[in-house]
Structures are given as structure tokens and as C-alpha cells.
C-alpha positions in Angstrom: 76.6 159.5 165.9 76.8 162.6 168.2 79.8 164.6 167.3 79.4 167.8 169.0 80.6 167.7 172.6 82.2 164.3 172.3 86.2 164.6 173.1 86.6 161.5 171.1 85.2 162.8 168.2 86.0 165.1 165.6 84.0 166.9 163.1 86.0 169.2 160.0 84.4 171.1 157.7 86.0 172.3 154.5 85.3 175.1 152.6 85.8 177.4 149.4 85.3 180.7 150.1 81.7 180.2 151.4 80.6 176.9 150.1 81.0 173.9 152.1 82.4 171.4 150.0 84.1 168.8 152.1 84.0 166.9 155.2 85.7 164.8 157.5 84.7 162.9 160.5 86.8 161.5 163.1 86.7 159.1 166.0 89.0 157.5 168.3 88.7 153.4 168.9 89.6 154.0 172.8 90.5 150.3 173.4 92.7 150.2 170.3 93.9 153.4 170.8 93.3 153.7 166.7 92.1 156.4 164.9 89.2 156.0 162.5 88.2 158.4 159.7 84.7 157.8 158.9 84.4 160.0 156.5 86.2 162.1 154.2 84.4 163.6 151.4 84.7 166.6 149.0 82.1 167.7 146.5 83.3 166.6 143.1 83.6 170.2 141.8 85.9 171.0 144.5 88.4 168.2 143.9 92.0 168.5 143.0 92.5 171.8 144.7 93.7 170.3 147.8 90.9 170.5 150.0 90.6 166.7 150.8 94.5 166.4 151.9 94.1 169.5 153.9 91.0 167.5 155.9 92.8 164.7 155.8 96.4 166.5 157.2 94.1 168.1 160.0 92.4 164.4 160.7 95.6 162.5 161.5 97.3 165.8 163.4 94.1 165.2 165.8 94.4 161.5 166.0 98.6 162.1 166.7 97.1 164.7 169.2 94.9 162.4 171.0 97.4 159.5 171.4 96.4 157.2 168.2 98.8 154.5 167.1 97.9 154.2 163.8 94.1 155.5 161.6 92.1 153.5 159.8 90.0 154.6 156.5 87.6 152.9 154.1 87.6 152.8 150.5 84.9 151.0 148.8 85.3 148.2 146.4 85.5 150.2 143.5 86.5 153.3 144.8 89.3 153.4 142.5 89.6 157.4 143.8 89.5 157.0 147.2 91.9 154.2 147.2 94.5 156.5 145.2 93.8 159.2 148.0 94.5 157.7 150.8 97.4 155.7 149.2 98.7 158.7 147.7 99.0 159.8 151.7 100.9 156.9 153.3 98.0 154.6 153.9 98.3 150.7 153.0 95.4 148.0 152.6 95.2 146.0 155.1 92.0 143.9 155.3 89.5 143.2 152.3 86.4 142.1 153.7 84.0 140.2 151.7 80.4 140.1 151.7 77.3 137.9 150.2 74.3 138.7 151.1 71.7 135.7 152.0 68.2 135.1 150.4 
């Protein structure tokens, strides 16, 4: 996915003094006028300092920028972390999706 030039796209970069320790990325479903975080990572040595909020804060002042109704994010089954982040910051489960993969 091309993020550079693309006004419906968003990359962040997150840093700590000059390490780059987190990321976000950031795309707009134009026919759902939704936001979707595809990614929003920091390094584990860099967590709790408020780096991932701050990416996250910056994310969803974009998305109200461009018009979004609402963002979605993924957590992993599992992902007993990123499911406390982004519940910690307003967001709600929506849809589980389940998978079995075919022989």
C-alpha cells in the first residue's frame, strides 16, 4: 500500500528522541466514509510512556479531519494488549470473525 502522496492515507511516525519506535497507519473507507487504523505499533521498550495514545490521538484527529464517521481497529485473537489499548480509548468490539482454514 502506497502511503506517500495518497490524500486518503496517512502515515505517523513516533519517536523517542531519535529512535523510531512506533507507528501508525491510516486510511479512509471512502464509501463508508470510515476510518481504518491499520496499524498502530510501538516497540515494546517504548511502551507505557504514552507514545501509542499520542499516535493514536493524532490518528482519529485526521480521520475527524477528513470527515470519518466512526474508525475501525484490529486486535488479534489474543491480543489481550491491544484489546485493552484501544478499549482503554473509547473503542468497542464489534465483529469477531472466525476462521478455519481448509485442507
Amino acid at each position: 500500500m502506497a502511503y506517500l502522496g495518497d490524500p486518503e492515507r496517512l502515515a505517523l511516525v513516533g519517536t523517542l528522541d531519535d529512535w523510531v519506535a512506533g507507528v501508525a497507519l491510516c486510511r479512509i473507507d471512502s464509501p463508508a466514509a470510515r476510518g481504518v487504523l491499520d496499524l498502530c505499533f510501538v516497540e515494546p521498550g517504548a511502551r507505557q510512556v504514552g507514545l501509542g495514545q499520542m499516535l493514536l490521538e493524532r490518528s482519529l484527529l485526521w480521520f475527524r479531519e477528513h470527515g470519518c464517521t466512526g474508525v475501525d481497529g484490529t486486535a488479534l485473537p489474543g491480543d489481550r494488549e491491544a484489546k485493552q489499548f484501544f478499549e482503554s480509548s473509547g473503542f468497542k468490539a464489534r465483529l469477531l470473525v472466525m476462521h478455519r482454514p481448509l485442507d
